[in-house]
VOSEGU-533259 format. One record per residue: x negated, y, z negated of N, C-alpha, C in turn; residue number from 1; residue in one letter. Coordinates in Angstrom, 1 decimal, padded with zeros to 4 digits. Each point is the difference from the previous one (the first is absolute). Example, Ala and Ser with C-alpha at 12.3 -4.5 7.8 and 13.67 -1.06 7.14 Angstrom:
2
npx:npy:npz:capx:capy:capz:cpx:cpy:cpz:k:r
-013.2:-005.7:-007.8:000.9:001.2:000.0:-000.9:001.2:000.0:1:a
000.4:001.1:000.7:-000.9:001.1:000.0:000.8:001.1:-000.8:2:s
This chain:
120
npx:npy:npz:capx:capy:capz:cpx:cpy:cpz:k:r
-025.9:013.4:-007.0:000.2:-000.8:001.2:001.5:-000.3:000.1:1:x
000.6:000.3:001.4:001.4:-000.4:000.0:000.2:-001.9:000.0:2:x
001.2:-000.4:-000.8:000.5:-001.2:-000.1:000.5:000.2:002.0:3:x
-000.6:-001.6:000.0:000.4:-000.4:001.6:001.4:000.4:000.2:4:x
001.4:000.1:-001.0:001.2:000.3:000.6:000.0:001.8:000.1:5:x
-000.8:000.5:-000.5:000.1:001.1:000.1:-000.8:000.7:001.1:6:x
-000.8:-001.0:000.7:-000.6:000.1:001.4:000.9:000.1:001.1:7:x
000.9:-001.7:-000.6:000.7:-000.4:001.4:001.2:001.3:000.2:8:x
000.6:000.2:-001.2:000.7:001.3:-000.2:-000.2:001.2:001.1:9:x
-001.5:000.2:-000.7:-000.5:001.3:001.3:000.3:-000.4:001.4:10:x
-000.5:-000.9:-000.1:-000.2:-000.5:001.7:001.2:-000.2:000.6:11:x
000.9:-000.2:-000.8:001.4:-000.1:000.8:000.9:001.3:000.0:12:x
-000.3:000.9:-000.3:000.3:001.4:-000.1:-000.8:000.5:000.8:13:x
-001.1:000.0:000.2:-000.6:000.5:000.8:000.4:-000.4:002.0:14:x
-000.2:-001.3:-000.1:001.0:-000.8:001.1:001.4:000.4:000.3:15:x
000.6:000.1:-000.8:001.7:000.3:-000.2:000.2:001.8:000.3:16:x
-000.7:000.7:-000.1:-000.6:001.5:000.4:000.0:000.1:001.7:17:x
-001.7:-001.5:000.0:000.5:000.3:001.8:000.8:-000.5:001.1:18:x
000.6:-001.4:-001.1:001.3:-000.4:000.9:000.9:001.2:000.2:19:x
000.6:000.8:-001.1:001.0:000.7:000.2:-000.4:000.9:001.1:20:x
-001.4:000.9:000.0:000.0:000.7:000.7:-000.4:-000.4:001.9:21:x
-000.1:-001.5:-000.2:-000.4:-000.4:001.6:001.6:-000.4:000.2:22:x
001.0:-000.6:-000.5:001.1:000.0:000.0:000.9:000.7:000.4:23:x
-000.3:001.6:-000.9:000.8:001.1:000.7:000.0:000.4:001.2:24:x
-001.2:-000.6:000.5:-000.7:000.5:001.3:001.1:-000.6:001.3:25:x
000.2:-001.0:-000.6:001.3:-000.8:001.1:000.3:000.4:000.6:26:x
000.7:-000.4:001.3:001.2:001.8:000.5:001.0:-001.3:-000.6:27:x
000.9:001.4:-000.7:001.6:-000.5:-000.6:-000.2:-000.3:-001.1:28:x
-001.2:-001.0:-000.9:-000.2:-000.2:-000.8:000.4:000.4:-001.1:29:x
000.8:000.3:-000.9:000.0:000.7:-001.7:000.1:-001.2:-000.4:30:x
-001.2:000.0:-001.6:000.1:-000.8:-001.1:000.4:001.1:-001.5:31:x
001.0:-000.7:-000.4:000.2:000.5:-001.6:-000.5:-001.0:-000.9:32:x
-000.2:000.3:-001.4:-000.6:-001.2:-000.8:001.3:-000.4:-000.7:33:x
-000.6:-001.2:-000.2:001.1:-001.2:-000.8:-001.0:000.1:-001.0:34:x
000.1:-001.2:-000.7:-000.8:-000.2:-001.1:-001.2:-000.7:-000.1:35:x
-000.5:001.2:-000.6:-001.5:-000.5:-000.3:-000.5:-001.0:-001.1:36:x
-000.1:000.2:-001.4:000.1:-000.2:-001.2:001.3:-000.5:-000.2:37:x
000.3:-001.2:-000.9:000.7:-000.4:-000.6:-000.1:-000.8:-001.5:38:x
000.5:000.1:-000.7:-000.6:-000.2:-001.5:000.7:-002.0:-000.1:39:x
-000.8:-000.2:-000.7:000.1:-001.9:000.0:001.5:-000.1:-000.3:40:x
000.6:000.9:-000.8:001.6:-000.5:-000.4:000.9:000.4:001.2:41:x
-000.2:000.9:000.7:000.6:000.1:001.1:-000.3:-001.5:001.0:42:x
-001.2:000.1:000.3:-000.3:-001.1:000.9:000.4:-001.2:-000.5:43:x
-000.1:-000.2:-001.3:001.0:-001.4:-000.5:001.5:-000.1:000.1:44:x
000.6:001.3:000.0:001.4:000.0:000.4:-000.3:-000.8:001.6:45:x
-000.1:000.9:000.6:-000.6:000.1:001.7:000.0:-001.7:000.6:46:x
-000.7:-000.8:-000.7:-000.5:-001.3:-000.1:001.5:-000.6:-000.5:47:x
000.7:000.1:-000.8:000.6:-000.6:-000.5:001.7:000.0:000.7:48:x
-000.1:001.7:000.3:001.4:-000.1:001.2:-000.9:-000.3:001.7:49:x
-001.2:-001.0:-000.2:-000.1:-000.4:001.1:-000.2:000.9:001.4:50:x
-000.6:001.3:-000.8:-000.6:001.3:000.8:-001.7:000.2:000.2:51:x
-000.3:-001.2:-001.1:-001.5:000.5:000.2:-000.7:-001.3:-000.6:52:x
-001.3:000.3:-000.1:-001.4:-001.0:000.1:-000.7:000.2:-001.6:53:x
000.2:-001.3:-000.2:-001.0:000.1:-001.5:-001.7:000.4:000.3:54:x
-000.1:-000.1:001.1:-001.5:000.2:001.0:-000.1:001.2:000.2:55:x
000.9:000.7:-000.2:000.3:001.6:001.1:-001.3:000.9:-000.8:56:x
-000.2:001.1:000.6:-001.3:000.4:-000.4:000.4:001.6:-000.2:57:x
001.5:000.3:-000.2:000.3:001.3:-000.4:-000.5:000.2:-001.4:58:x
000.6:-001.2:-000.5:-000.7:000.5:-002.0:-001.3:000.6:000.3:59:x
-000.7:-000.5:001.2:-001.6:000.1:-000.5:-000.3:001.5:000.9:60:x
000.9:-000.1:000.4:-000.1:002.0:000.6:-001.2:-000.5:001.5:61:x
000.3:-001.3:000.7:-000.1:-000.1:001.3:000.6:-000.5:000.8:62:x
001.1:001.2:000.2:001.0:-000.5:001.0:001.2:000.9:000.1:63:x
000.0:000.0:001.1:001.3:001.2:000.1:000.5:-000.6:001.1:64:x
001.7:000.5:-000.2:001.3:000.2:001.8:000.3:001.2:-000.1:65:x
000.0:-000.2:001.2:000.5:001.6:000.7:001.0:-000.8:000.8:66:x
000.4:001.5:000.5:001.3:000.3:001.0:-000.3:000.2:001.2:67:x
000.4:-000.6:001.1:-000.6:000.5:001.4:001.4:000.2:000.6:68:x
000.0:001.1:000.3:001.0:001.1:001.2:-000.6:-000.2:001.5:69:x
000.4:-000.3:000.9:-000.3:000.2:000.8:000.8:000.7:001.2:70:x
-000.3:001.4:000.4:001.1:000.5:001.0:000.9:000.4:-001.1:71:x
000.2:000.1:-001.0:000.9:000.4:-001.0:000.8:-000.9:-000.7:72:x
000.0:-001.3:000.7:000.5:-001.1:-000.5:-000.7:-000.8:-001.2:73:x
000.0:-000.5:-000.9:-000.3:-000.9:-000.9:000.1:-001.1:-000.1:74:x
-001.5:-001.0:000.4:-000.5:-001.4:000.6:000.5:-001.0:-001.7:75:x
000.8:-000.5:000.0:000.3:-001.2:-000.4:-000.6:-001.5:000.2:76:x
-000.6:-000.2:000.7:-000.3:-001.4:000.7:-001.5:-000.4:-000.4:77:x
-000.6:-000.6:-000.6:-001.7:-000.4:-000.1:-000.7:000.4:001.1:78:x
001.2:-000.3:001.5:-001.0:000.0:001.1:-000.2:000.9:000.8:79:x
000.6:001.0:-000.8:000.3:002.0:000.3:-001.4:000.5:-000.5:80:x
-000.5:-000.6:-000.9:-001.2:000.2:-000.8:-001.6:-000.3:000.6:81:x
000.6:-000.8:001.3:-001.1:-000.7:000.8:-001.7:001.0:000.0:82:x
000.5:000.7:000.5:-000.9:001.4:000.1:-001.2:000.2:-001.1:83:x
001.2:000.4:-000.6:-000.8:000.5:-001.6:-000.7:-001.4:-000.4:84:x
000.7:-000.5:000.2:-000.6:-001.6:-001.5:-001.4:-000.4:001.1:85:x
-000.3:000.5:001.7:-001.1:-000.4:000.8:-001.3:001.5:-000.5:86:x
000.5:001.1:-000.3:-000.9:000.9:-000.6:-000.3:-000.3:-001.1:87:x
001.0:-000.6:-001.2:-000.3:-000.1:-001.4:-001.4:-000.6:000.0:88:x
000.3:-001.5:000.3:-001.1:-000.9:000.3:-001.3:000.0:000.8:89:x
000.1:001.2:000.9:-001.5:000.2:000.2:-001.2:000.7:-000.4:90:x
001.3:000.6:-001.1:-001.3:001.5:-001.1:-000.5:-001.0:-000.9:91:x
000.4:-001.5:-000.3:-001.2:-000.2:-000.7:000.3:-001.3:000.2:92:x
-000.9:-001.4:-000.7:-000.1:-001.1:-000.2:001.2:-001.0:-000.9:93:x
000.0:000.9:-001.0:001.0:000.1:-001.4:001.8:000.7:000.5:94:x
-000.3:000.2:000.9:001.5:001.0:000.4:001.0:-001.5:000.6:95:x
001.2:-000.3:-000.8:001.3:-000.4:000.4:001.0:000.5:000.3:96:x
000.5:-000.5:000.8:001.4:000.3:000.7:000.7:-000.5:-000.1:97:x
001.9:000.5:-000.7:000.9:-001.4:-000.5:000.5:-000.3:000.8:98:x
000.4:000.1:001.4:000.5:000.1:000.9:-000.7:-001.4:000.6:99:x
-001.7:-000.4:-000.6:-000.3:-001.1:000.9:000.3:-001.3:-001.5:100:x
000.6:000.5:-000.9:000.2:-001.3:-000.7:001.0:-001.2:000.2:101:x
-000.4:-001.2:-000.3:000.4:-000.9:000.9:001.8:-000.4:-000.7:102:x
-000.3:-000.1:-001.2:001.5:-000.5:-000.7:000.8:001.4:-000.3:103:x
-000.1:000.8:-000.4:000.7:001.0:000.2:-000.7:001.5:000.8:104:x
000.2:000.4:001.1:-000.6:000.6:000.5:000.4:001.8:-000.7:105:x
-000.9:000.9:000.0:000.4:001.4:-000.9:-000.5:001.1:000.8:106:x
000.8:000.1:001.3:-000.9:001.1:000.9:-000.4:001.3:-000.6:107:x
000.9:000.6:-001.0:-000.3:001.4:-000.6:-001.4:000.1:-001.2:108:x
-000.3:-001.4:-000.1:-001.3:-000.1:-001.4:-001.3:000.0:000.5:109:x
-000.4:000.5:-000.6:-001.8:000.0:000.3:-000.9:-000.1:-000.9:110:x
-000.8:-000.7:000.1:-000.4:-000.4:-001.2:-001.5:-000.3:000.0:111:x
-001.3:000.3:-000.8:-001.2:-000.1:-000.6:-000.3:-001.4:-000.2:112:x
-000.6:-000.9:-000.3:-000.4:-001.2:-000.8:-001.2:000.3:-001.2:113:x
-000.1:-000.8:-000.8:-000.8:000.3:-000.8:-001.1:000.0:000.1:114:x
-001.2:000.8:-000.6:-001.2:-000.5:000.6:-000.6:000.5:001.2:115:x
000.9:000.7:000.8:-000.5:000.7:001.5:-001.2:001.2:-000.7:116:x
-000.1:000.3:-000.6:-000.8:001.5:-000.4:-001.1:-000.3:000.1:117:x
-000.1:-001.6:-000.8:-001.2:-000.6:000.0:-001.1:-000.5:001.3:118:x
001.3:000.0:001.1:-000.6:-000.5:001.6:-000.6:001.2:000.9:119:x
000.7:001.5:-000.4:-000.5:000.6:000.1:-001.8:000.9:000.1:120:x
């Protein structure tokens, strides 16, 4: 039997599969990937130059940023991300968008919650 993180795992790969490919669909749209995975010492750096979240859910391998181009340009802004982060969130229940976070907003992250595989 798979351990529940190794469900939520699937299930966010499997999601992250058809975001990219309903995404591409865009007109203008290109996504490249940023980072997926990130190992706890990194993320403790990250946290500590006040780049990241002791909460963040990369160590746990649910959560990725990408890149959004649009027109050939490259969206900087959380609210460039509008789009995507309204698709992220309706492939599942468990699906976040950093772009809607209230104290630091992260338009390029996307992210799983724990436990979704289970709601499934």
């Amino acid at each position: 039997m798979l351990s529940s993180l190794v469900s939520d795992q699937g299930l966010f790969s499997r999601l992250l599969g058809e975001f990219l490919v309903r995404a591409s669909a865009l007109p203008d749209y290109v996504l490249t990937m940023g980072e997926c995975w990130r190992s706890r010492e990194t993320q403790s750096l990250y946290v500590l130059s006040g780049r990241g979240s002791r909460a963040s859910l990369h160590p746990l391998r649910l959560a990725v940023d990408v890149e959004l181009f649009v027109a050939g340009e490259w969206q900087r802004q959380s609210e460039q991300y509008a789009k995507l982060g309204a698709l992220w969130v309706s492939l599942h229940p468990g699906c976040r968008w950093g772009g809607a976070f209230v104290s630091r907003p992260d338009g390029n992250h996307f992210e799983l919650l724990r436990g979704s595989a289970a709601s499934t």
